[in-house]
N, C-alpha and C positions, 0 to 999 in steps of 0.2 A: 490297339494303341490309341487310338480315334477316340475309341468309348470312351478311355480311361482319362483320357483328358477332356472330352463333354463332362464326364460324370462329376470331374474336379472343379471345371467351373459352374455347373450345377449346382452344388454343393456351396459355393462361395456366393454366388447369386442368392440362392437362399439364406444364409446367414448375413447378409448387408455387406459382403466384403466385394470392392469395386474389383474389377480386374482389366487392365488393357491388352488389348488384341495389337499385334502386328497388322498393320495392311497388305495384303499378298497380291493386290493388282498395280498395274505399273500406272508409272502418274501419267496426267493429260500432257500433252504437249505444251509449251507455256506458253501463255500469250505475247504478242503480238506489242515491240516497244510501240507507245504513242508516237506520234508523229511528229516533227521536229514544230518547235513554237517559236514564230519570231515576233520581234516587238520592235517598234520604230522609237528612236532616241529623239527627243525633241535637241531643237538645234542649239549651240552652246554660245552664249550670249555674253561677251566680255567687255568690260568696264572700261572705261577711260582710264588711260594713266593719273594716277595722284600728282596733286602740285608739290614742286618742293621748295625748300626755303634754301636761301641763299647766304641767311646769317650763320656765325658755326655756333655749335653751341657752347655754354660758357663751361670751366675746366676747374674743380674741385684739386686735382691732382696740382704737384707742386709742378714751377718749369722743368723744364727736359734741363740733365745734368747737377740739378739739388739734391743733395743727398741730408739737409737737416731742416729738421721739423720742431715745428715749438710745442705743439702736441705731445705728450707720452707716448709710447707704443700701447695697444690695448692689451696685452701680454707681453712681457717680458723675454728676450732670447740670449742665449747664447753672448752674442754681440751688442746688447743692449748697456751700456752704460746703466749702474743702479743710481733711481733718483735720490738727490739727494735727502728727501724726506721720508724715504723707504723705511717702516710700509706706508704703501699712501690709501686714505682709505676710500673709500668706493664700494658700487653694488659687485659684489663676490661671487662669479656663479661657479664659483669651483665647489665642486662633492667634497668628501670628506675623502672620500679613495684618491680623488685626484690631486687635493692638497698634500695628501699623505704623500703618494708618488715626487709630486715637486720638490718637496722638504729631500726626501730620498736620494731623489736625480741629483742633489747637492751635496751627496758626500754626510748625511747623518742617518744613525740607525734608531731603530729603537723608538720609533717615534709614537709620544702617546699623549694624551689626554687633549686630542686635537678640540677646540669648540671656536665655533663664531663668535665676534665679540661685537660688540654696540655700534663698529665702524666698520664692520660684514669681515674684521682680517680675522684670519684662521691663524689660531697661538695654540702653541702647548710644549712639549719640552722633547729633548732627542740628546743623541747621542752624537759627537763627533772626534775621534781622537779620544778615546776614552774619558772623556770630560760629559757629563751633561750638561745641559744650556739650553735655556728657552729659546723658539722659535717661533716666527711669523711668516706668514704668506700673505700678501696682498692680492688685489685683484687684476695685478699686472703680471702675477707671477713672480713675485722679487720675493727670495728667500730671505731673512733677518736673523739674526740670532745676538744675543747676549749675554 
């Protein structure tokens, strides 16, 4: 049995073909973990507390209890009174998907040949109550239609 498997990698040895051997002796014992390493922390060196200021700071927000603003809203909601110049015009960062959506979220289908116009409002025509009727979006989000 012995021969016949010398003779086979015999055979493979001389034609270039590699062949791997099993190891049939037991391993060494392993060595030996290193030995534990320590290292000294230098000492931890804490600052002075910071001075503080005693002035408050000044307050952008309206007083406590104002509920109106002379301002627009920068979007338009729900409970938004629509301005009276609606649409107003402004830099418009609404997509063309997302204009589309708002027109929608109001109750019109159909909404098509949406484009930007000279004053960044998104116009183009829809459907509501089986009527078509052009529509507008401003940059406040205030739907129009006429």
């Amino acid at each position: 049995m012995y021969s016949k498997i010398a003779l086979a990698l015999a055979a493979m040895a001389s034609a270039g073909i590699g062949v791997a051997v099993a190891q049939t002796t037991p391993n060494p014992a392993p060595a030996k973990p290193p030995a534990a390493i320590t290292t000294t922390t230098p000492p931890m060196v804490v600052a002075p507390p910071m001075a503080t200021t005693t002035q408050p700071m000044p307050s952008t927000l309206p007083p406590t209890g104002s509920t109106t603003s002379t301002m627009p809203p920068a979007v338009a909601t729900s409970t938004t009174p629509m301005p009276a110049g609606a649409p107003v015009a402004g830099a418009n960062s609404f997509t063309e998907g997302q204009a589309r959506s708002r027109i929608e979220d109001q109750g019109f289908t159909d909404v098509k040949n949406l484009a930007k116009d000279d004053q960044s409002i998104w116009r183009g025509t829809a459907m509501k109550s089986g009527v078509s009727t052009r529509v507008a979006l401003d940059y406040q989000g205030n739907v129009v239609s006429n």
